[in-house]
N, C-alpha and C positions, 0 to 999 in steps of 0.2 A: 184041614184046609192048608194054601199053599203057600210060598214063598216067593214075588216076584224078585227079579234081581237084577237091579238098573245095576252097569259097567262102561266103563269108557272103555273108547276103541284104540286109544293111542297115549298121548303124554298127557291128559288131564284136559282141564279147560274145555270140555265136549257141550256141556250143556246139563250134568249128571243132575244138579241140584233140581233144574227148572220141572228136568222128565219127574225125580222121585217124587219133589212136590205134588205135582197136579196128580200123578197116580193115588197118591195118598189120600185124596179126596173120598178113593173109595175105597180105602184100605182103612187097619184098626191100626194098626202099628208102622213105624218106619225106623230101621237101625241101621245105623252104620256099625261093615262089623272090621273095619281096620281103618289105618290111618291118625292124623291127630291134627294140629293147628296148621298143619303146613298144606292141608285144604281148603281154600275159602272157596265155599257155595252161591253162587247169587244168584237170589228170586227175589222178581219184580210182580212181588203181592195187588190184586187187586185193590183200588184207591191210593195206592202210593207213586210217589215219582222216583224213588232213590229204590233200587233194590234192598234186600236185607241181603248181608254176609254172614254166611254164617262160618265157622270154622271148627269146632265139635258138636253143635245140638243139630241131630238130623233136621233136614229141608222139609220133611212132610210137619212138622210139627206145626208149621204153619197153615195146614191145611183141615188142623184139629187130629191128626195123628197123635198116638203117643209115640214119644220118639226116645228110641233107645241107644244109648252107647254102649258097643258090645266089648267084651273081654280082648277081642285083637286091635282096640283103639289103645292109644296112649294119649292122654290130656295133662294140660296143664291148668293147676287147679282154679287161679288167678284169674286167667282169660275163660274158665269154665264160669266162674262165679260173674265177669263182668259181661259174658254174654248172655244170660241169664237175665241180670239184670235189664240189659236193652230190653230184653223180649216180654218180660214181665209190664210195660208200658204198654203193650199192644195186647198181650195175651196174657191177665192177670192171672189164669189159671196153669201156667206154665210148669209152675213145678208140682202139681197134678200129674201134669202129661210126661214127665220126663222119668226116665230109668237110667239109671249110669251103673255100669256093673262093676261088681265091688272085684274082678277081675284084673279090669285094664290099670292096665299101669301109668304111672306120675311119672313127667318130667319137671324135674329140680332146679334148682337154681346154678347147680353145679354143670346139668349137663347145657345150659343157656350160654355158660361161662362157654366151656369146653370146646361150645360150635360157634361160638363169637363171628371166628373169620373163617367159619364154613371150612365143607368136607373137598372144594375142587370138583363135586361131580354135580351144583345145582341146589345143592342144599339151602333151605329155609332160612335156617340159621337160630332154631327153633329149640334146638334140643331133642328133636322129634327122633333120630337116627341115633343118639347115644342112649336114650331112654328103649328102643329095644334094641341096643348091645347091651343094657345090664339086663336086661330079661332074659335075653339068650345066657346070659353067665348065670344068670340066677342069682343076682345080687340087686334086685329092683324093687323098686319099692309100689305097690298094689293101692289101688282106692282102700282096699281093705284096712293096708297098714294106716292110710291117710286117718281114717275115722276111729283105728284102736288109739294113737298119738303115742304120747310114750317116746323115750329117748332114742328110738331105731330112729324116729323121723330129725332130719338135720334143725338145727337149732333155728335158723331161718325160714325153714317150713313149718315152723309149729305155727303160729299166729295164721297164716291162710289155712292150714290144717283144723284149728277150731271154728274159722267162718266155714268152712265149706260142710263140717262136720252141722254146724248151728242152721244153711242153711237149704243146704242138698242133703242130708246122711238122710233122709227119709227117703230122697228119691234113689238112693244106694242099695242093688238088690242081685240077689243071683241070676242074671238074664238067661242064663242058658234052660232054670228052671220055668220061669216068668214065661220064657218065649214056649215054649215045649204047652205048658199050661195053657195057654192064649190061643196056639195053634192046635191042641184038640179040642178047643171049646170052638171051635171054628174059624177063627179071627184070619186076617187076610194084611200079612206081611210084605213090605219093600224094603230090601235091600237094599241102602244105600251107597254104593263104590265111590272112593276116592280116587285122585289120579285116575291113570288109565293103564291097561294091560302093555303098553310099551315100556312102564315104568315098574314091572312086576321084577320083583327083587331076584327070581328063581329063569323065569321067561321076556325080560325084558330087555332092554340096551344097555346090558351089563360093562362096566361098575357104574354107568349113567341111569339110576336107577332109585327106586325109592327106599325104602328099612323095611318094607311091609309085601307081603302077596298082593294083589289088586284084580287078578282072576279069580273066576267060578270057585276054588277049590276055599278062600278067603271066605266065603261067609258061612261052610260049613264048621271050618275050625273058630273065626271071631266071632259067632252067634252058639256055636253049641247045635244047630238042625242039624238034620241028618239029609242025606243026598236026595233021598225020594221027598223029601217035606218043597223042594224048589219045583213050581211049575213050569216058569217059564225066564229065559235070560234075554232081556234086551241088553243091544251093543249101543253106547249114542257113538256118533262122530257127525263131527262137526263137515260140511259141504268142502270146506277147504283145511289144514291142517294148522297148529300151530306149537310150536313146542319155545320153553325157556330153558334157562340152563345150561350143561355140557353134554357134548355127543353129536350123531350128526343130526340131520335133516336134512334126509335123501331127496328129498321132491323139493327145496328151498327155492324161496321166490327171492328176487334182488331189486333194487334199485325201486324206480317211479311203482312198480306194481306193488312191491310189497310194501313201499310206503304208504299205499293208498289201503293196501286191504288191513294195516293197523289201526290205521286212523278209522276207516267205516266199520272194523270189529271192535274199537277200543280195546286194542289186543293190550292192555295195561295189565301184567298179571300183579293181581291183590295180592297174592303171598310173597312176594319178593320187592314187589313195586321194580320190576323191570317190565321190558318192552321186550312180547314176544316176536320171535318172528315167524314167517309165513310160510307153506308150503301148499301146490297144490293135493288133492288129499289122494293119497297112497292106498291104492287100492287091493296092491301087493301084501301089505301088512295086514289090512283089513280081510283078507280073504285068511290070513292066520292064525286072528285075532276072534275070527267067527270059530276057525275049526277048536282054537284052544281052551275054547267057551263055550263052547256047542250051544252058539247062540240058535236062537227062536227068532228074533229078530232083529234088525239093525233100525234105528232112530237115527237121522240125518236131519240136525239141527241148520244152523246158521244160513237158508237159500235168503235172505232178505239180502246180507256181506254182498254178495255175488251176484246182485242184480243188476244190469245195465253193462255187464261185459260182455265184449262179442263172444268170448269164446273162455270155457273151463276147460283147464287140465283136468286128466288122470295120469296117476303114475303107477306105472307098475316095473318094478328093474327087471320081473324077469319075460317080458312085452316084446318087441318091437312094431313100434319105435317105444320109447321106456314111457314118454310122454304122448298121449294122444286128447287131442284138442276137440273136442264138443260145442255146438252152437249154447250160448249164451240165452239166458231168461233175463223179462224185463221188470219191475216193481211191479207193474199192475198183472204183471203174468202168477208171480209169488202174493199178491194180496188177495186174487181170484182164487187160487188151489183149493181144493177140497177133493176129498173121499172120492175117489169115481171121476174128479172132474180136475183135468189139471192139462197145463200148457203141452204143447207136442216137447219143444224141448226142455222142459222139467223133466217129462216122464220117460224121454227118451234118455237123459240124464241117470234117473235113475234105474231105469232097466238095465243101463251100461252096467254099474255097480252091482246090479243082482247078479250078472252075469258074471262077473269077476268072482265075487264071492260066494254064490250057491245059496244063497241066504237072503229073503224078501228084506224090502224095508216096507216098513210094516207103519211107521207114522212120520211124516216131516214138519220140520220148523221154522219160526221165521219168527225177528222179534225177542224181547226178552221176556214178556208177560207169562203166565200161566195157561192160556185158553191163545196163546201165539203159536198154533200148531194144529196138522191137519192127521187123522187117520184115515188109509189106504184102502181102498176097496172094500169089500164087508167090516160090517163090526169083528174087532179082535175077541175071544176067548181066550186071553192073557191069564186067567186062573184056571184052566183048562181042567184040572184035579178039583173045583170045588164043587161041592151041590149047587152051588149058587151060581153061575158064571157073572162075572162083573163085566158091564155093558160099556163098552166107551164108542166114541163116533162121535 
């Protein structure tokens, strides 16, 4: 059985958690296979007002997934433990459902110190980027090591080293064995992506970039599957673009627009607590970002942001004119959408984007909820490799 694989289409902030969630509904598994706290995920769970954040335990777990942290994450063991705990209020059976591979690697108190006043290129501030430079040097310290203790571990890490060991060492396991196991007994995995492919440490806005892979090639090596095990890669991007941090932002919006489309995205990013800013969405990158990921299909979140403007950009630099201006959708045009049934210029919106990119979009969004999002013309076969095909619509 197969491996879906949710990816952003640009700097993060796309909507990755909201997509993996709800697919997890009908999945057995959900892993994230890189990244670490300098992700926060938000899904606004059924019956709640506040989203949940999450920042290491996959988004599906929520949806009764087990959810896995794979060997190309790195956590910290503290905010593992007190996220945990939040979730354990809601979902008593949480450390049940959870795997954490005795792989990935720990950041310390020393690399938290280290990155205090940040790296200059956007950095968390996390410790997240020194914890895999001591992996690359091979001087890092493993879940593994976490749970043998013993004097390798820093004298300040031993005390959360014995709670995590007291309260997670059971959920501590070989994932790459676990997931292999799971996926020939048939089980139906999601991939969870951090950040987004603009931020791929090898193909993205280099040295504006993250510590980690965040393309396709990232959850063969942070999960241990093998290439044929993935059936299908959706890209999310958000309707309009947004990026924090250093580097540019080709397509940047200014002044009264982009004041407005922060305020109506609450573009506040949780991992930094800055204010993103705006771009119309780049459809240039996006058409790159499909080939580099040999997406299946493209998820375009956020049309609620963008309702009530006369008119959307696209940007593409290598276009003329670089920017071209599309009519505008209304709320009651994005609250009507569905499957087969959607606005002239929703659809004409997005045909523009298939066009640029050779690549359907395949389900849109609107809204922060789980069930706030419409799938495209026939039902998808997203497991396409299973005996089972799973039904969405």
């Amino acid at each position: 059985m197969p491996v879906l694989a949710v990816l952003g289409a640009h700097w993060g902030d796309e909507g990755k958690g909201k997509i993996a969630a709800a697919l997890s509904r009908d999945a057995h598994v959900c892993a994230r296979f890189q990244g670490g706290p300098n992700a926060a995920h938000s899904v606004l769970a059924p019956g709640r007002t506040e989203p949940w954040v999450l920042r290491m335990v996959p988004s599906g777990i929520l949806s009764g997934a087990v959810g896995v942290v794979g060997g190309g994450c790195v956590i910290e063991p503290r905010m593992l433990l007190d996220e945990v705990a939040t979730l354990r209020a809601a979902f008593p059976d949480v450390t049940d459902r959870l795997r954490v591979s005795l792989r990935a690697h720990v950041i310390t108190a020393e690399h938290r110190e280290a990155d205090r006043t940040g790296s200059g290129v956007g950095s968390t501030r996390m410790g997240v980027g020194l914890a895999y430079r001591d992996k690359a040097a091979r001087t890092g310290l493993r879940v593994r090591d976490l749970l043998a203790g013993g004097d390798r571990l820093p004298a300040d890490l031993r005390p959360v080293a014995e709670e995590f060991a007291d309260l997670l060492g059971r959920c501590c396991v070989d994932e790459v064995a676990y997931l292999r196991d799971r996926l020939d007994a048939g089980a139906r995995v999601v991939a969870e992506g951090a950040q987004g492919s603009r931020l791929d440490l090898d193909h993205g806005d280099y040295p504006y970039v993250t510590s980690s892979n965040t393309t396709v090639g990232a959850v063969l090596t942070g999960l241990g599957v093998g290439p044929r095990d993935i059936a299908s890669v959706l890209l999310v991007t958000p309707a309009y673009v947004t990026k924090v941090g250093g580097g540019e932002l080709p397509s940047r919006l200014y002044g009264e627009l982009n004041a407005e489309l922060q305020e109506r995205g609450e573009e506040l990013d949780r991992a930094t607590d800055l204010m993103r800013d705006t771009g119309w969405l780049d459809v240039g990158w996006l058409r790159t970002a499909c080939r580099l990921n040999q997406a299946d299909g493209i998820v375009m979140t956020k049309f609620d942001v963008l309702a009530g403007f006369p008119s959307i950009g696209l940007y593409d630099e290598d276009a003329s004119p670089v920017v071209r201006m599309v009519p505008g959708w209304s709320a009651e045009d994005v609250a009507a959408a569905s499957g087969g049934s959607e606005a002239p210029h929703i659809a004409a919106y997005l045909a523009e984007v298939e066009r640029h990119c050779a690549t359907p979009v395949v389900a849109a969004g609107r809204g922060q909820g789980l069930d706030d999002w419409w799938w495209r013309g026939e039902e998808k076969d997203l497991w396409r490799s299973s005996d089972q095909a799973m039904v969405v619509g």
